[in-house]
C-alpha positions in Angstrom: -33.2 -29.2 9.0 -31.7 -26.6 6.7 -34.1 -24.3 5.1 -32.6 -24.3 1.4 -30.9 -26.8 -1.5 -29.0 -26.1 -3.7 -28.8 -28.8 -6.2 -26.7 -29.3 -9.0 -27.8 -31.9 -11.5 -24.7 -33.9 -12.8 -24.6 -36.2 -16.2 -21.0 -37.1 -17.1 -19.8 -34.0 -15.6 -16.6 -34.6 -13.9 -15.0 -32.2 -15.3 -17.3 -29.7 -14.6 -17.6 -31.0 -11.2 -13.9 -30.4 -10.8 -13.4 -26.7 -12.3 -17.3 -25.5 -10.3 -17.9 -28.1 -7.1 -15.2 -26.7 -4.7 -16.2 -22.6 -5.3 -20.0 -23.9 -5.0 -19.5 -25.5 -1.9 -17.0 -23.2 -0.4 -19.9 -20.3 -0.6 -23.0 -22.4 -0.7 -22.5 -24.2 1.9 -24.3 -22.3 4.7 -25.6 -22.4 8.5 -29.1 -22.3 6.3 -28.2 -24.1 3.3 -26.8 -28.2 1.9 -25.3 -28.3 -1.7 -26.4 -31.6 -3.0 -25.3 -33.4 -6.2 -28.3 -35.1 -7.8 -26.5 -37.6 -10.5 -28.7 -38.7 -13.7 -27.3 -41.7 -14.6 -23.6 -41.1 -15.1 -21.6 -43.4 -16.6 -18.2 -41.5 -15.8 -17.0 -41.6 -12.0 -18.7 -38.6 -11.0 -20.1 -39.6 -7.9 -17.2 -41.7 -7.0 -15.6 -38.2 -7.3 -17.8 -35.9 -5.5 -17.6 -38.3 -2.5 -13.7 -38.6 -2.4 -12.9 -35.1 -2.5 -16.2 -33.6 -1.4 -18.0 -35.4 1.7 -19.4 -32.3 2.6 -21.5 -32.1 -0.3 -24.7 -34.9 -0.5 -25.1 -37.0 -3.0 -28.3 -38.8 -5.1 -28.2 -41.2 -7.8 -30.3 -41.8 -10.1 -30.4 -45.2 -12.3 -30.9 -43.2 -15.3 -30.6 -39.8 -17.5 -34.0 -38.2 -16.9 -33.1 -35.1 -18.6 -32.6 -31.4 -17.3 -36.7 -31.1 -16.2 -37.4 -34.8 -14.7 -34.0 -34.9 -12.7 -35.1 -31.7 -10.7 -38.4 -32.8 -10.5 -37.5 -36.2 -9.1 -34.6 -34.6 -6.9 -36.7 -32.0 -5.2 -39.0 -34.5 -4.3 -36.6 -36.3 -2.3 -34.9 -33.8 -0.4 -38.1 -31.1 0.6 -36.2 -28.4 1.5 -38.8 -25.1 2.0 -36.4 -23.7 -0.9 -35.0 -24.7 -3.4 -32.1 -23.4 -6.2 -31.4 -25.2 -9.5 -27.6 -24.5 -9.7 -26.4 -25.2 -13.7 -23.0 -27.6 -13.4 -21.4 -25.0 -15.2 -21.7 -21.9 -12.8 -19.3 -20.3 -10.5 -21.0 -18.8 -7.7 -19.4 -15.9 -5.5 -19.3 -15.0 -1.9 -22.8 -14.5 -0.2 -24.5 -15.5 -3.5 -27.8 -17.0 -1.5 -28.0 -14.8 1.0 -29.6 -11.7 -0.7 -31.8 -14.5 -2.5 -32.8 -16.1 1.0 -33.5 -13.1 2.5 -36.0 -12.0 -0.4 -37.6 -15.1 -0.6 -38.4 -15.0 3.2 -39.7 -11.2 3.1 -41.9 -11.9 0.2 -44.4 -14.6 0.2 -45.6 -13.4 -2.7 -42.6 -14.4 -5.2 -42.7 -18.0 -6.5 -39.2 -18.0 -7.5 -36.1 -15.7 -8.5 -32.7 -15.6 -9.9 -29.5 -13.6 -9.0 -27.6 -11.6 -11.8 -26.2 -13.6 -14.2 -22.9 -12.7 -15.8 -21.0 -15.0 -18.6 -17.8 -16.9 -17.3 -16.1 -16.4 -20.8 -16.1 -12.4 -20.8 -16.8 -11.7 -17.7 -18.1 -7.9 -18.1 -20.8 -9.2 -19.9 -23.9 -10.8 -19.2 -25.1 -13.9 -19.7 -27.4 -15.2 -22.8 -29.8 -17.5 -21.2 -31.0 -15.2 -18.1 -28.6 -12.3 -17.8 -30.5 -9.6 -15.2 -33.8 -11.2 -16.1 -36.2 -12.8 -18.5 -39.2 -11.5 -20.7 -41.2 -13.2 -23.3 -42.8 -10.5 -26.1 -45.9 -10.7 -27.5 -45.0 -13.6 -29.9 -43.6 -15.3 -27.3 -39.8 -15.1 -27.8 -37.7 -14.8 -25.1 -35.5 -11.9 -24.1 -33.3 -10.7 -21.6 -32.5 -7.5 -19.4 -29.3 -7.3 -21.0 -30.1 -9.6 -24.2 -31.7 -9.0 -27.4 -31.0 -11.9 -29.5 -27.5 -12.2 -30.1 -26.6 -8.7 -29.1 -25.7 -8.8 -25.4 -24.6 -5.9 -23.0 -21.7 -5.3 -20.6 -23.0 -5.0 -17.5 -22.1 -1.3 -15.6 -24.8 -1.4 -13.4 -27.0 -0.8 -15.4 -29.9 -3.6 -13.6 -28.3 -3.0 -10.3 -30.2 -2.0 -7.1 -33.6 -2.5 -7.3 -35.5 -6.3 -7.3 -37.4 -6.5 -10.5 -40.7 -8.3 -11.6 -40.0 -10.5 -14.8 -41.7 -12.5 -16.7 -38.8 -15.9 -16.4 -35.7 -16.7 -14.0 -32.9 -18.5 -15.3 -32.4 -21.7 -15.1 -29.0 -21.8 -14.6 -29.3 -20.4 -10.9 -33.1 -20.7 -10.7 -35.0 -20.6 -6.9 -38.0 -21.6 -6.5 -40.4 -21.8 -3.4 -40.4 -25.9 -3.1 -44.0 -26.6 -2.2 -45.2 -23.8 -5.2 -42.7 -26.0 -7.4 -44.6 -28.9 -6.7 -48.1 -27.2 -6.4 -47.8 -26.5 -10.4 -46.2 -29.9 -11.5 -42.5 -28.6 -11.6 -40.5 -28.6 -14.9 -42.5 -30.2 -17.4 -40.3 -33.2 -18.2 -41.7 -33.4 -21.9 -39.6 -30.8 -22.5 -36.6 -32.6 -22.0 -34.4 -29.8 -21.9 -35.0 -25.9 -23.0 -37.5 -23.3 -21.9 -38.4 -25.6 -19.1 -37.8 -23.2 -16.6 -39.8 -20.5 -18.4 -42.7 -22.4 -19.2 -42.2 -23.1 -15.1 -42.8 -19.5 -14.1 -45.5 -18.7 -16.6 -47.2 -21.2 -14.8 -46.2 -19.8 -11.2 -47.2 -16.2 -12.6 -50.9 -18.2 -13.3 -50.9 -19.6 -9.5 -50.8 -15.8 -8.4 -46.9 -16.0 -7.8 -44.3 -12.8 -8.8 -41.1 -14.0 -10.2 -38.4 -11.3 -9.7 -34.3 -10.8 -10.1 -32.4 -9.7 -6.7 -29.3 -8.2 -9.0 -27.5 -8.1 -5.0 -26.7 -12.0 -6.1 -24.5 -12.3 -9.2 -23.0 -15.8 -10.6 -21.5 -16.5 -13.5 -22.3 -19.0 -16.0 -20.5 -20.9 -18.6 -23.0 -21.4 -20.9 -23.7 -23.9 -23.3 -22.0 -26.9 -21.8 -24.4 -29.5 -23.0 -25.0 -28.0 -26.0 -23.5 -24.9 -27.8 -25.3 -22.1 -29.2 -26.4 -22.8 -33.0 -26.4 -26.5 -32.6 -29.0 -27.9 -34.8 -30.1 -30.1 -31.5 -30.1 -26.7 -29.2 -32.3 -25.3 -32.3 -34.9 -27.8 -32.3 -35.6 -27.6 -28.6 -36.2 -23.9 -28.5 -38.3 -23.9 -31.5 -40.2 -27.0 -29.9 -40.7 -25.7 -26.5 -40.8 -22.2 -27.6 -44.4 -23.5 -29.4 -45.1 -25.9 -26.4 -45.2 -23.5 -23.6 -47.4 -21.0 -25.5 -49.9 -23.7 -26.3 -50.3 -25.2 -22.7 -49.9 -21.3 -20.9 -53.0 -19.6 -23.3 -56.9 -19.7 -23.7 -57.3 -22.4 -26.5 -58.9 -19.7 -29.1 -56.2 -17.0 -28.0 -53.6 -19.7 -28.7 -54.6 -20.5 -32.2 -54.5 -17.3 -33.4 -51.0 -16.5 -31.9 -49.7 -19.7 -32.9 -50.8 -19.4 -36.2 -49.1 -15.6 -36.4 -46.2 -17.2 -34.5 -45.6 -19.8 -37.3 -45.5 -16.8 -39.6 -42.7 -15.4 -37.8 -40.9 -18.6 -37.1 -41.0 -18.9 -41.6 -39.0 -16.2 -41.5 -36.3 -17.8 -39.3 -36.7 -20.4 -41.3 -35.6 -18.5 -44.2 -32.7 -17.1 -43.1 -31.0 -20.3 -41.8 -31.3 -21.3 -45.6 -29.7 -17.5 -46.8 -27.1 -18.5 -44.7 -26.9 -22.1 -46.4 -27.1 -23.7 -42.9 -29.8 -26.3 -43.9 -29.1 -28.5 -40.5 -30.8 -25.8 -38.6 -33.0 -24.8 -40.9 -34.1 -28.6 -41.5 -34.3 -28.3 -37.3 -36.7 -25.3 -37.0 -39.2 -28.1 -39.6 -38.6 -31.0 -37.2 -39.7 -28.6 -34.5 -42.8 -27.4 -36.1 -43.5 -30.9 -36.9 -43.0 -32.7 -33.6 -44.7 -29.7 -32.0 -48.0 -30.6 -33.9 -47.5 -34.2 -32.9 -47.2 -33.3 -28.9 -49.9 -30.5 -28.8 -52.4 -33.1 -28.5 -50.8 -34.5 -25.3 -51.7 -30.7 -23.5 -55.6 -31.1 -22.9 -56.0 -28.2 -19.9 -55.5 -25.1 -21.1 -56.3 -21.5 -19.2 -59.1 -19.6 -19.2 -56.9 -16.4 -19.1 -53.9 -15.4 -20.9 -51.8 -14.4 -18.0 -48.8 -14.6 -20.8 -50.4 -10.8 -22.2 -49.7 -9.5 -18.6 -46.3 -10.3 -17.8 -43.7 -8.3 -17.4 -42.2 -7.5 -20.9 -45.4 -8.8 -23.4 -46.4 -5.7 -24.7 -43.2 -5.6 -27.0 -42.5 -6.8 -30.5 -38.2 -7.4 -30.1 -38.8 -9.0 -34.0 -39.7 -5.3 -34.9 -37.3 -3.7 -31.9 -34.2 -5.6 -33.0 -34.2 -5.9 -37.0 -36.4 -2.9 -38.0 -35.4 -0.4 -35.2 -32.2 -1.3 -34.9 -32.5 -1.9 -31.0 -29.3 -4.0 -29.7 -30.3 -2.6 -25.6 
């Protein structure tokens, strides 16, 4: 058996499937690695697709749309590879992409899981937004990238290149992940749905004693907001929602109440200037967040006894502070 999957999780996504399936199996396919298509219900001909034109690539159906987290979780569990990448439908992967990953994993039995560099398929200087050359939440909890503060993203000219790098998250867009550490923490939490799953993921691999790092020798690039653009209202409420989530379940109870309560503060603010900007459906989507998120905090009864999210890679910065006050865009 093959030592590594790479799986790409398919809903309605025959189009996708035709622009990204035959680069991803042209230089996925390996002596050490399948490309599998794991389909969540579809109700497009998808997999009738994928087998016509692409027998080399295995296929698993599933009766129904489990979402982004529980269609990993249950396609992982079927196929038990020793490794395993969760390739977005919407990337284009290059020559060689897994072997600089493979060979990291295998030398380090200390990293959990990893991500390659991450440029954007639109410009194609330019990173990525969600993952770029790596992942950091600050010390309110928002995420960042190597390469993106907010909005304000970098070209990349090399800038990240060379060295591996501890972060705090990988990408989910071309995430790897050491299969049985996957399971050993529960996988993507499938309450989630969709959204900050995968960082939620490695703050709880980081807890299990696990690095999560960036080999910037492996570079994709990634469409981006195929499911659902940046700035919709939907897209909103799931990072706001999960954003809350995974700081709740990933902290000491009594360090969590104090940095959600400061973290609401903030998240006022954004609040705010949805309605400056008179776009009340995301503002009224940052309140259905807040809401819902009060409603599922009581489903998370274990919580840590130490705040590995203060230790992390990245979580001694304010980027609130960095970005609007001092004017940082880098």
């Amino acid at each position: 058996m093959k030592e590594l999957a790479v799986i790409i999780l398919n809903w309605n996504g025959r189009k996708l499937l035709e622009q990204f399936l035959p680069v991803a199996s042209r230089y996925s396919i390996t002596e050490d690695a399948d490309l599998i298509v794991a389909d969540n219900g579809s109700t497009d001909d998808s997999v009738e697709w994928v087998k016509a034109h692409h027998p080399e690539v295995k296929v698993l159906s599933f009766s129904e749309n489990y979402g982004f987290a529980e269609g990993y979780n249950k396609a992982i569990a079927q196929t038990q590879y020793k490794y395993t990448i969760l390739l977005n439908s919407d990337v284009e992967v290059t020559e060689g992409w897994t072997r600089p990953l493979l060979d990291f994993m295998r030398r380090n039995g200390d990293v959990g899981a990893l991500q390659p560099k991450i440029r954007s398929w639109k410009e194609r200087t330019k990173f990525e937004y969600a993952g770029a050359a790596g992942g950091y939440l600050d010390k309110m909890g928002y995420p960042y990238c190597r390469g993106r503060l907010f909005d304000s993203i970098e070209e990349d000219r090399g800038q990240y290149d060379g060295k591996v790098v501890d972060i705090c998250w990988a990408s989910g867009a071309a995430l790897m992940v050491r299969t049985d550490i996957y399971q050993k923490v529960g996988g993507l939490d499938a309450r989630f749905f969709a959204h900050m799953e995968e960082i939620d993921l490695c703050c709880r691999i980081h807890a299990a004693g696990y690095r999560v790092v960036v080999v910037p020798d492996a570079m994709v690039f990634h469409v981006g907001g195929a499911s659902l653009s940046q700035g919709n209202p939907k897209k909103t409420y799931l990072n706001f929602r999960n954003n809350l989530l995974l700081l709740h379940k990933n902290m000491p109870v009594k360090q969590g109440r104090v940095k959600l309560f400061v973290r609401r503060l903030y998240d006022t603010l954004a609040w705010g200037m949805f309605l400056l900007k008179f776009d009340f459906k995301n503002a009224n989507a940052v309140l259905k967040a807040h809401n819902d998120f009060r409603k599922m905090k009581k489903l998370y009864t274990e919580h840590p006894d130490i705040n590995v999210l203060a230790s992390l890679p990245g979580a001694k910065r304010n980027i609130i502070i960095d970005y609007y006050l001092k004017r940082m865009k880098k």
